[in-house]
C-alpha positions in Angstrom: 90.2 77.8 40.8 94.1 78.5 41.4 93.6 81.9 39.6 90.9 83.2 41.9 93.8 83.5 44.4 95.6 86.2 42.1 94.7 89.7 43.2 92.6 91.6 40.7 94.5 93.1 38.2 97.1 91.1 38.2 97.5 88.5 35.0 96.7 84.6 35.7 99.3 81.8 36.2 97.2 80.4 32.8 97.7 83.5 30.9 101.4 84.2 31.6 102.3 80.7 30.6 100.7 81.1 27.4 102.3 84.2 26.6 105.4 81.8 26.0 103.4 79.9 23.3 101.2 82.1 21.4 103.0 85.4 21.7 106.6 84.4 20.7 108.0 85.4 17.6 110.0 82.5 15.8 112.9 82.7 17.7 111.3 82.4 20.9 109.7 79.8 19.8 112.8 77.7 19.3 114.1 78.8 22.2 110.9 77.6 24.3 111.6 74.1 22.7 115.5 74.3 23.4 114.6 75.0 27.0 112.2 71.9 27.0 114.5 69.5 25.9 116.7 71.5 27.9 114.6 70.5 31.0 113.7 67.6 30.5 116.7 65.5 32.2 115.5 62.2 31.3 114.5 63.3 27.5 111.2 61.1 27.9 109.7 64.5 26.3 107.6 64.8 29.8 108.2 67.6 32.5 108.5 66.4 36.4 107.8 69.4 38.7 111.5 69.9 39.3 112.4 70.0 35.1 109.5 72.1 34.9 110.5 74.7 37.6 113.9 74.6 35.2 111.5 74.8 32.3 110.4 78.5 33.9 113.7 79.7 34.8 115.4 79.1 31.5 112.5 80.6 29.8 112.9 83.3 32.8 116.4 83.5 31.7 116.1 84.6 28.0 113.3 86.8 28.8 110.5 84.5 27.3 106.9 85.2 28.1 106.2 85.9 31.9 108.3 83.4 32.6 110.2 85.6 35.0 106.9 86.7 37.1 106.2 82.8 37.5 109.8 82.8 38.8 109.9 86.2 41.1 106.8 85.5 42.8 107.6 81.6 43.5 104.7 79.9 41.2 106.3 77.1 39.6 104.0 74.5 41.3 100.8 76.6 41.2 101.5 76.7 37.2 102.5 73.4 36.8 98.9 72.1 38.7 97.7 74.1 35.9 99.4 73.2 33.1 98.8 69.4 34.1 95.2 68.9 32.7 95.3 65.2 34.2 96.6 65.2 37.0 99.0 62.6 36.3 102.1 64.7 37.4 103.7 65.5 33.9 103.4 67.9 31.8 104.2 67.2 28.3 104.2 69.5 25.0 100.3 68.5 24.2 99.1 70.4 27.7 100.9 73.4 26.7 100.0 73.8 23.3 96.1 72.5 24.8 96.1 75.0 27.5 97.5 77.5 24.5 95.0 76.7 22.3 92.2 76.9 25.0 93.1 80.5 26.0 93.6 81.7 22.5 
């Protein structure tokens, strides 16, 4: 599992991203979906790696979950692996709100 490579004590690539979901007040919360459509270059409402690494530093940018951490320690790729439940290399708004939902 991705996570297991985290050092103990130290929150999971799972559980910062869904700090941007579930703990955001309103605000953040339109902010999270400016920043998506924001991202997403081609507005086909799906992230590539590269809009999704943007994705993370906007969010890292207004302060937004642990959006900076992902950024300062490099883990854009690692989260979007885990964000992308299939595989298919996209992540959309149904795999966040699904990982969300699954960590909740």
């Amino acid at each position: 599992m991705i996570d297991d490579a985290i050092p103990a004590g130290e929150p999971t690539l799972c559980s910062l991203l869904i700090d941007l979901t579930t703990a955001a007040a309103e605000t953040d919360r339109e902010r999270l979906i400016a920043n998506f459509r924001t991202a997403d270059a081609d507005a086909d409402t799906m992230l590539t790696l590269e809009e999704f690494t943007r994705f993370i530093h906007l969010n890292a940018e207004d302060g937004l979950g642990r959006a900076a951490m992902i950024k300062r320690h490099g883990r854009e790729s690692t989260a979007f692996g885990r964000v992308d439940m299939d595989g298919d290399g996209l992540v959309t708004p149904d795999e966040i709100r699904a990982i969300a939902k699954a960590r909740q």
